[in-house]
C-alpha positions as CSV (number, residue, x, y, z in Angstrom):
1,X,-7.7,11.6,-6.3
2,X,-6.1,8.6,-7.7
3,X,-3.9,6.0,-5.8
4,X,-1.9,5.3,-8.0
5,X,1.3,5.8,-7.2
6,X,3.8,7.8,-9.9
7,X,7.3,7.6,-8.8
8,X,9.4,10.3,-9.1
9,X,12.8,8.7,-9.5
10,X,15.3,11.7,-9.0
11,X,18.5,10.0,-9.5
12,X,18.8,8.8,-13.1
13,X,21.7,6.6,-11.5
14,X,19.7,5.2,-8.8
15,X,16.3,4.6,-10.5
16,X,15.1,2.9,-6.8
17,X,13.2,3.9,-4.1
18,X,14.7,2.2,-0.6
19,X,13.7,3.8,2.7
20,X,12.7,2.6,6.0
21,X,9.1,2.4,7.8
22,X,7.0,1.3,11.0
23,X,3.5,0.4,10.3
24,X,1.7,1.5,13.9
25,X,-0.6,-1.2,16.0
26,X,-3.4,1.1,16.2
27,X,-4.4,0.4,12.4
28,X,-4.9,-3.3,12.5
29,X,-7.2,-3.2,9.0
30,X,-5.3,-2.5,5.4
31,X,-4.9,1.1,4.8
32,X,-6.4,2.6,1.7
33,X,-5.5,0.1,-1.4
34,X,-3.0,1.7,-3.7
35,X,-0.3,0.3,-7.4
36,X,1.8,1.2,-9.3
37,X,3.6,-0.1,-12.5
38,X,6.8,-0.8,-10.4
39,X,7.7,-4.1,-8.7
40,X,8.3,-3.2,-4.7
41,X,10.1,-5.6,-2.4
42,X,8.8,-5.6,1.6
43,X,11.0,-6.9,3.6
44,X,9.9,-7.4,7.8
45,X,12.5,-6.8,10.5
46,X,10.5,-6.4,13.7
47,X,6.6,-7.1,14.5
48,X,4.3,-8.7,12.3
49,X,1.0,-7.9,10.6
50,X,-1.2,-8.2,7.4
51,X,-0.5,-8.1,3.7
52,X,-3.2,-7.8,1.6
53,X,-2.0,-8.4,-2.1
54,X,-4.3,-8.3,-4.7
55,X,-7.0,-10.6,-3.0
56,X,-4.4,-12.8,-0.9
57,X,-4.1,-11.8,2.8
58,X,-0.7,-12.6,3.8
59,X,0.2,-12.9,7.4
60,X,4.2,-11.9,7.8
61,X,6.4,-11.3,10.3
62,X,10.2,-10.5,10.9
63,X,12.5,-11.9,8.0
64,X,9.6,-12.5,5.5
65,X,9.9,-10.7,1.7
66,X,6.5,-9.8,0.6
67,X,6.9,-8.5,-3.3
68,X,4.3,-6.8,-5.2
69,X,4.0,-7.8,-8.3
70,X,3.4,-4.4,-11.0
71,X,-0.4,-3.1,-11.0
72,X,-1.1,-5.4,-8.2
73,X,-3.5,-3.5,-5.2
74,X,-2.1,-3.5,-1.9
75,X,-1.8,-2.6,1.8
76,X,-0.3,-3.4,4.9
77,X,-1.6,-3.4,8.7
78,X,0.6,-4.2,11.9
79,X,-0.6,-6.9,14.5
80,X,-0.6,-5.9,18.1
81,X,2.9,-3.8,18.5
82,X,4.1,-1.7,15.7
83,X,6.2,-3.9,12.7
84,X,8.7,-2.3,10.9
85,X,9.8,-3.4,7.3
86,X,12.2,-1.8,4.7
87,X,11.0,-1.5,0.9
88,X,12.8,-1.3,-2.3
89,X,11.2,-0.2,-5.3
90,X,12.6,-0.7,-8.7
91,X,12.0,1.7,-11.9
92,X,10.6,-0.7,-14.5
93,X,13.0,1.5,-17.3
94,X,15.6,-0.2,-14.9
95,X,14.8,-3.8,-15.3
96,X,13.6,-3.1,-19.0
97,X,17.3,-1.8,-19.4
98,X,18.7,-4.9,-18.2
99,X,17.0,-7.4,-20.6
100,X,13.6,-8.3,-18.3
101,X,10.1,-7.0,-17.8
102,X,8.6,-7.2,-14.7
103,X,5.2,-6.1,-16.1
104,X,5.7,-10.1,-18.0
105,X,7.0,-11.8,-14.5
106,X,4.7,-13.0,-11.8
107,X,6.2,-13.3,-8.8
108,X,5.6,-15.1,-5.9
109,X,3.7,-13.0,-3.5
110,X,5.9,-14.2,-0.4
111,X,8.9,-15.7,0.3
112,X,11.1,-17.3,3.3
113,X,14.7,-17.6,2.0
114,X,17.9,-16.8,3.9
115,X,19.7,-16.1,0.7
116,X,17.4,-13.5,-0.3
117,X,17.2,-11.8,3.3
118,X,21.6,-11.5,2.5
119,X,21.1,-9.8,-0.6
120,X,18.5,-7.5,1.1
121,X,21.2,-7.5,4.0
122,X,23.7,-6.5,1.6
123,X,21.5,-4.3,-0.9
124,X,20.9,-2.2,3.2
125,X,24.9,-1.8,3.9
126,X,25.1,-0.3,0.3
127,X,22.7,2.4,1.2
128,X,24.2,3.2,4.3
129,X,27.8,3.6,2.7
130,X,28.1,7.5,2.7
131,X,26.9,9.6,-0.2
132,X,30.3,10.7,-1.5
133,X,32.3,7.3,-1.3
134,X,33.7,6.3,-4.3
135,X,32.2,3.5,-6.0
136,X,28.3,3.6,-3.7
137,X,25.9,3.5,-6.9
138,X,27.8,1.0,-8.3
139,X,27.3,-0.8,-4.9
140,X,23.9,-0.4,-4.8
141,X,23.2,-1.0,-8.6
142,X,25.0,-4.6,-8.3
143,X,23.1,-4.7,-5.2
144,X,19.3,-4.3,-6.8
145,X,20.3,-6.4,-10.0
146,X,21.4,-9.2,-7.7
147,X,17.9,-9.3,-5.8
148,X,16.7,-9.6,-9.3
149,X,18.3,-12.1,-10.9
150,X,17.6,-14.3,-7.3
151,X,14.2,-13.5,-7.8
152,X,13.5,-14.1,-11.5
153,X,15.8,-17.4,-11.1
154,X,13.6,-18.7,-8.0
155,X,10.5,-17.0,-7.7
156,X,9.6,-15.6,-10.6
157,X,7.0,-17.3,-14.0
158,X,5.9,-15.6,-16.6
159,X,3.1,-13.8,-16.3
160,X,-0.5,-15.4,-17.7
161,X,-3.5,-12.6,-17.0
162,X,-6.6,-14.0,-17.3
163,X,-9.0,-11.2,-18.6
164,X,-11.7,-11.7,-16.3
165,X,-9.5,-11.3,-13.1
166,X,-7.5,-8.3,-14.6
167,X,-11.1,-7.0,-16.0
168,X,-11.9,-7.2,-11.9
169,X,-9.1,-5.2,-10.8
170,X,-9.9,-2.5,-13.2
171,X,-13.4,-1.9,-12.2
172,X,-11.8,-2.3,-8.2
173,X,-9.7,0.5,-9.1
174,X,-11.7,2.8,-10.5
175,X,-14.2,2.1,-7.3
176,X,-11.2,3.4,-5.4
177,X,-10.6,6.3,-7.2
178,X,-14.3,7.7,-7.5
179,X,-14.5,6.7,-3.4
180,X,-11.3,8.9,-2.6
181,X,-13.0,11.1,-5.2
182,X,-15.9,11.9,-3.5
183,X,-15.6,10.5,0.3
184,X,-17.3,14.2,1.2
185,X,-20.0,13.5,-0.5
186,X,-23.1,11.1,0.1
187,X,-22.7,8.1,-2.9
188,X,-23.8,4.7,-2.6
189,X,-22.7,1.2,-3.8
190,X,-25.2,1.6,-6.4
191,X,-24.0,4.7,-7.5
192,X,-20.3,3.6,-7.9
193,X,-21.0,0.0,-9.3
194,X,-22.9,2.6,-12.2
195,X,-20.2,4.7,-12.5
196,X,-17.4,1.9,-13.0
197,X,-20.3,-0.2,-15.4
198,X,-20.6,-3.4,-13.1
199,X,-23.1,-5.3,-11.7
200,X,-23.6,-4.0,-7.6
201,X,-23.4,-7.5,-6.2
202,X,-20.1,-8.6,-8.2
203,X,-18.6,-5.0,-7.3
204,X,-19.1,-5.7,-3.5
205,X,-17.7,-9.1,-4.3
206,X,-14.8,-8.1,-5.8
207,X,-14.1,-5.1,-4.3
208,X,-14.1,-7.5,-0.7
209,X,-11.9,-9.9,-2.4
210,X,-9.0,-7.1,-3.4
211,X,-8.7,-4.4,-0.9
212,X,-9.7,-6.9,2.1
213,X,-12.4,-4.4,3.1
214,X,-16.4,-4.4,2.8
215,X,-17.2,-1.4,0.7
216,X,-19.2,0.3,3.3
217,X,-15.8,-0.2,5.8
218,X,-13.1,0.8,2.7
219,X,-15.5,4.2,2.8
220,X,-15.4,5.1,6.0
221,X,-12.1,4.4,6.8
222,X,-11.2,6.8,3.7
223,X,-13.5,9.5,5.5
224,X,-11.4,8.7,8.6
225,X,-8.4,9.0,7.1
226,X,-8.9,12.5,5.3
227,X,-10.5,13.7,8.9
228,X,-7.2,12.9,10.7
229,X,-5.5,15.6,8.6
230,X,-8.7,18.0,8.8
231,X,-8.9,17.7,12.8
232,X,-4.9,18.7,13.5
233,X,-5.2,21.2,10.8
234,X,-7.7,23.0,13.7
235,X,-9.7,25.4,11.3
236,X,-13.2,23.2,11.9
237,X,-15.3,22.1,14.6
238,X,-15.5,18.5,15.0
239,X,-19.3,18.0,13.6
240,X,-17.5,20.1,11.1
241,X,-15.4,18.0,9.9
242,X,-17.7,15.2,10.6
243,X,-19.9,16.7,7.9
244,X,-17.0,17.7,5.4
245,X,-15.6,14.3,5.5
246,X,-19.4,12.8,4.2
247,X,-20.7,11.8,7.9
248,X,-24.3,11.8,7.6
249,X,-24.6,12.7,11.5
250,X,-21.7,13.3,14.4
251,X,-22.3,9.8,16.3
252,X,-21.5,8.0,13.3
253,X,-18.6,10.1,13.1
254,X,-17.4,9.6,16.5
255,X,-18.4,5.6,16.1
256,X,-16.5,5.1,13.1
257,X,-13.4,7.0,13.5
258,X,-13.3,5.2,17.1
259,X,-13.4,2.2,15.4
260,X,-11.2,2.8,12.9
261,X,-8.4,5.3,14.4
262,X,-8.9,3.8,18.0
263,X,-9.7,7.1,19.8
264,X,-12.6,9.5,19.6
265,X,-12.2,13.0,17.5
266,X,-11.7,15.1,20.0
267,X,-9.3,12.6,21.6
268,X,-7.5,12.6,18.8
269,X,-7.2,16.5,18.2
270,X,-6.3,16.6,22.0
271,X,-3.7,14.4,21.9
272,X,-2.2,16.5,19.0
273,X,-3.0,13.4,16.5
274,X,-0.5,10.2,15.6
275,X,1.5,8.7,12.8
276,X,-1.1,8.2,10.0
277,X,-0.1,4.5,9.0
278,X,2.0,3.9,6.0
279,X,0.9,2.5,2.6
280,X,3.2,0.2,1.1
């Protein structure tokens, strides 16, 4: 169960993703890690929270642009109360199109600039003109080319991999895949460090240093996450689900998905669930 992300553009005119979403206080650590070959633009409007972009933990709040550069691991937490952000993604067949790669770009992870936060201002009224108005994907096309050429003008170097680092994020990401993979069963560090062909030690490392978790804590929140859904769905018990989800026992169950969710299992069935938190 891979998380990478494949992006089903619909509109061949609008190859962009732009919605709305609140990231809920209750999940104060990174959700599960997850890429994609697109570049995505996260832009803050209320609240503020935790970035974690390919090994840098960003702290934002309200008017800060967090950009994910392509294949880059992320995830987002809120602080305290809930922070809401907007996010644009951009079909690299788009940019490609229009005479840049942003697979070859780097761009700055974050950025504070008032002229940027108009275009996104601007890029926002173009969505919201109504679906049949003459002239709206033009709007919005200028819009998103605009944010680019800001970007690529001010923020944006060409891109220098080194082969150890992307060599890293490769082994990272195949950790996450054989963990969301297999989070029913019992596996250890050693047994994914063999799978993905890397030393246990520098695995741990690593894997730390880009998903901002410990592997032990990336693996049960993954377990907590996939019990969410199995606990509303109603059809198991709670050791159950405990048990389906790779618990080895129904304390640590109730310990970790405490920790993690901020309720206990059966508070959380009770209480008919919540929002599960939003991955950016």
């Amino acid at each position: 169960m891979s998380r990478y992300e494949n992006h089903h553009l619909e509109d061949r005119a609008l190859p962009f993703i732009y919605k709305q979403s609140v990231a809920p206080p209750t999940y104060r650590m990174p959700g599960s890690s997850n890429w994609h070959e697109n570049i995505e633009l996260l832009y803050v409007t209320r609240g503020s929270g935790v970035i974690s972009n390919n090994g840098q933990v960003l702290s934002v709040g309200a008017g800060d642009v967090a950009v994910i550069n392509a294949n880059h691991l992320h995830t987002l937490a809120a602080d305290e109360e809930p922070m809401a952000y907007r996010y644009l993604i951009v079909d690299r067949a788009f940019c490609l199109a229009n005479g840049f790669d942003t697979n070859a770009i780097r761009f700055a992870p974050l950025i504070r600039d008032d002229g940027l936060r108009v275009l996104l201002e601007e890029l926002h009224g173009a969505y919201g003109i109504a679906a049949e108005a003459p002239y709206r994907t033009l709007q919005i096309r200028t819009a998103v080319l605009r944010l680019m050429v800001a970007l690529c003008n001010g923020y944006g170097t060409p891109s220098q991999r080194s082969e150890q680092s992307e060599g890293s994020v490769a082994h990272v990401k195949a950790a996450i895949d054989y963990i969301r993979a297999s989070y029913g069963k019992s596996f250890s560090l050693e047994d994914v460090a063999a799978f993905v062909g890397m030393n246990k030690c520098y695995l741990s490392r690593e894997f730390h240093k880009y998903t901002g978790y410990t592997f032990v804590a990336y693996v049960n929140r993954t377990r907590c996450k996939m019990a969410q859904r199995l606990l509303l769905d109603g059809g198991l018990s709670i050791r159950e689900v405990g048990e389906r989800c790779g618990f080895e026992s129904p304390s640590y169950f109730a310990r970790s998905f405490q920790r993690y969710v901020g309720m206990l299992p059966g508070e959380y069935r009770a209480q008919g669930g919540g929002e599960l938190p939003s991955n950016a």
